[in-house]
C-alpha positions as CSV (number, residue, x, y, z in Angstrom):
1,X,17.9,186.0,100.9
2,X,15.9,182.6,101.4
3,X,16.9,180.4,103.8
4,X,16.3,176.7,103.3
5,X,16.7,173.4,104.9
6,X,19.0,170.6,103.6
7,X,18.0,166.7,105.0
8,X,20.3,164.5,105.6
9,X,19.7,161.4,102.8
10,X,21.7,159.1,104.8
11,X,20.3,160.0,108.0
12,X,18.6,156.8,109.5
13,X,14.8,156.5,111.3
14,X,14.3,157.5,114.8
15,X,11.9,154.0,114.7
16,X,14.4,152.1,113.3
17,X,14.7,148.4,114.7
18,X,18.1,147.4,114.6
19,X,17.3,143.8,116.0
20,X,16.9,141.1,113.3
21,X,13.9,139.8,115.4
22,X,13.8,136.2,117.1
23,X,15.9,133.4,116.0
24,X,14.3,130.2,114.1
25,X,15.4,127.7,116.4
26,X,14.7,124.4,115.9
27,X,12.3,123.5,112.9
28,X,10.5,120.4,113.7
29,X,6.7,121.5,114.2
30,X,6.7,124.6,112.7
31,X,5.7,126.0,109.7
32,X,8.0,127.5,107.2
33,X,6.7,129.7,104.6
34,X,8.7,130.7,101.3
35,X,7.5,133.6,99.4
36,X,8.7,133.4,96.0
37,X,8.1,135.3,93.1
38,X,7.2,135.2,88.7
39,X,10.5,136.2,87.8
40,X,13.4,134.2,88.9
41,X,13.2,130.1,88.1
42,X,17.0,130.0,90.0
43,X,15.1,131.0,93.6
44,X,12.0,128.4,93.0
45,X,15.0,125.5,92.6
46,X,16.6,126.7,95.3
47,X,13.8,127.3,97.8
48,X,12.6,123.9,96.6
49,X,15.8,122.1,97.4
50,X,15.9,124.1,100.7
51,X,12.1,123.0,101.6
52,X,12.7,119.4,101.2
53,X,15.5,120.0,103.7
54,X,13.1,121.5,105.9
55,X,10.7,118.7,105.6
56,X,13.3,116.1,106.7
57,X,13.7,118.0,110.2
58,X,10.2,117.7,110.8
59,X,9.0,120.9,109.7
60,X,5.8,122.0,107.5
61,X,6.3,124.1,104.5
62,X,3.9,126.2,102.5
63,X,5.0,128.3,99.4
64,X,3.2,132.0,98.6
65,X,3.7,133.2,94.9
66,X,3.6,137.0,94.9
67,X,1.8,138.3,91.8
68,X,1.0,141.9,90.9
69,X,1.1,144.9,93.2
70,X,-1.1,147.6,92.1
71,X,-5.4,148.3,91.8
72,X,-7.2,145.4,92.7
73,X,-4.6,142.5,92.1
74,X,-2.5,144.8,94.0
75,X,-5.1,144.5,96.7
76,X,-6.0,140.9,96.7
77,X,-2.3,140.3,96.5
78,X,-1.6,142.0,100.0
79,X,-5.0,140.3,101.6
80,X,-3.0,137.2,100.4
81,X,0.3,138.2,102.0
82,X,-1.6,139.2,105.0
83,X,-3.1,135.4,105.3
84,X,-0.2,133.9,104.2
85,X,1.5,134.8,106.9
86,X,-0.4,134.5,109.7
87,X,-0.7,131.1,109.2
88,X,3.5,130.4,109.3
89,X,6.0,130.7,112.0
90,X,9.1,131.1,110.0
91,X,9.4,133.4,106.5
92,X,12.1,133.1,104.3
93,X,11.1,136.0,101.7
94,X,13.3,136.0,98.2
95,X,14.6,136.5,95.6
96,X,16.1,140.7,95.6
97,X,17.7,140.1,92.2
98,X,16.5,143.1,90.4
99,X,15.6,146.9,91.7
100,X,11.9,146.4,92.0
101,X,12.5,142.6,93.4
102,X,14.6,143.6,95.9
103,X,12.2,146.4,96.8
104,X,9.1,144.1,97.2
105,X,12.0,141.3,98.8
106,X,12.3,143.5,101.9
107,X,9.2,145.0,101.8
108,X,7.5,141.8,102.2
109,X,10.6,140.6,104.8
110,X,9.3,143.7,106.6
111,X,6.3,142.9,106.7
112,X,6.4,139.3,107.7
113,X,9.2,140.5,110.9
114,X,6.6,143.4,111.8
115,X,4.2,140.2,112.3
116,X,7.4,139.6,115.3
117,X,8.1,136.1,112.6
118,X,12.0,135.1,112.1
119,X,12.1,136.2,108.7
120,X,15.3,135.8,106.5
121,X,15.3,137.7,103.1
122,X,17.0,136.1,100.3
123,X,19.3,138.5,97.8
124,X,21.9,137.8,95.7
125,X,25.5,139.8,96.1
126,X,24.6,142.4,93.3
127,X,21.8,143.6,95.5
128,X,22.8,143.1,99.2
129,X,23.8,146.4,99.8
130,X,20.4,147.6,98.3
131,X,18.7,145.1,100.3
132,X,20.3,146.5,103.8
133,X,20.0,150.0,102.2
134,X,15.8,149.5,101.3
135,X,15.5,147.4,105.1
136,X,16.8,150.4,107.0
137,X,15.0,152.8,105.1
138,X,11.9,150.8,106.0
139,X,12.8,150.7,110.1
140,X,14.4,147.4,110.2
141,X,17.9,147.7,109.2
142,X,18.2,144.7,111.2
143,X,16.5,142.6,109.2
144,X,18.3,139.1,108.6
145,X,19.6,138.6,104.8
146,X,21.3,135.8,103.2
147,X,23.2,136.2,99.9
148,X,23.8,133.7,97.1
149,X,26.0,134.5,94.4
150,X,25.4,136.7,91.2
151,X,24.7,136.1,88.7
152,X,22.0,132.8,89.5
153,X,19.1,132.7,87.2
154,X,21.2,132.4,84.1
155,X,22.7,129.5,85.6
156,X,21.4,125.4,84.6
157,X,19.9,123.8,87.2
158,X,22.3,121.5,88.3
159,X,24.3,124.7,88.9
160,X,21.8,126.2,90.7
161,X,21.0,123.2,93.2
162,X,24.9,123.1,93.7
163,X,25.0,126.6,95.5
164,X,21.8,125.8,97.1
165,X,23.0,122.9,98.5
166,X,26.0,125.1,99.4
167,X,24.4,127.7,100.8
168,X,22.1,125.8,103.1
169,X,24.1,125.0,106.7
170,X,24.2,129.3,105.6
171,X,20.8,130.2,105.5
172,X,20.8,128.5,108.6
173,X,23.1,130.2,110.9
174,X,21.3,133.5,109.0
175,X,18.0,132.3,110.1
176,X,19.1,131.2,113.8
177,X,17.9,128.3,112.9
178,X,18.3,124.3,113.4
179,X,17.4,121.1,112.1
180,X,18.3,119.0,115.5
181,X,15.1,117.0,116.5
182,X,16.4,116.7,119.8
183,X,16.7,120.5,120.4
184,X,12.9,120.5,119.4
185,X,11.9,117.9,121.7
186,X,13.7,119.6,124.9
């Protein structure tokens, strides 16, 4: 008779980081980097409405558009990543809405807190527990995410900026972070 080995599926990695990685703090005079994607028009709204409120606490925003992950777009597009975020000091990565979006989501959140960045990935409720599930998989099962509501993309705009707005002292306290200039000038 053959003998064979069963794996645990659920078993978690011995390099796992269970940390979520440094907190935000204050914005003012930093730069904060949104990575945003083709697909969903309800996360560029939102991550705009969000950036302007960055802006008014004295911090710099840059937005990255991911674009195709495979050959040589797939290549320039990580050579892009790669620059993209060495040259922030915060990344709020979004929007895990879909399977393969919340797979490239965390991937890139990974990627950006490996860099040792406060990085907040952005899912909606459908796909949090994916989100968590993907993260640990990939050795950070601490990795900060912030959920919005689901369904969003299907919603208007002025829907959309509503639970943006509503969601914003939120992503905060996910991110660790603050918009008090006199916190920044201590």
């Amino acid at each position: 008779m053959a003998l064979g080995k069963v794996l645990d599926p659920t078993a978690r990695r011995a390099d796992d980081i269970a940390d979520p990685g440094p907190d935000a703090g204050p914005l003012a005079g930093k730069t904060v980097g949104f990575r945003v994607d083709r697909m969903w028009r309800a996360w560029d709204w939102i991550s705009e409405l969000w950036a302007e409120k960055f802006r008014a606490a004295g911090a710099e925003v840059v937005f990255w558009r991911s674009a195709g992950r495979s050959g040589d777009e797939g290549e320039r597009c990580a050579r892009e990543y790669k620059a993209f975020i060495e040259s922030i000091d915060i990344a709020v990565v979004g929007l895990a809405n879909c399977g393969s979006c919340t797979g490239w989501t965390v991937r890139d959140a990974i990627t950006a807190a490996n860099y040792g960045l406060p990085t907040t990935a952005i899912a909606t409720k459908n796909f949090e527990s994916f989100a968590h599930e993907i993260a640990g998989r990939g050795g950070r099962s601490g990795l900060r995410v912030h959920v919005l509501p689901y369904p969003l993309n299907e919603q208007l705009k002025e829907d959309v900026l509503v639970i943006g707005e509503a969601h914003f002292a939120g992503v905060l306290e996910t991110m660790g972070a603050s918009l008090a200039y006199a916190e920044a000038a201590e």
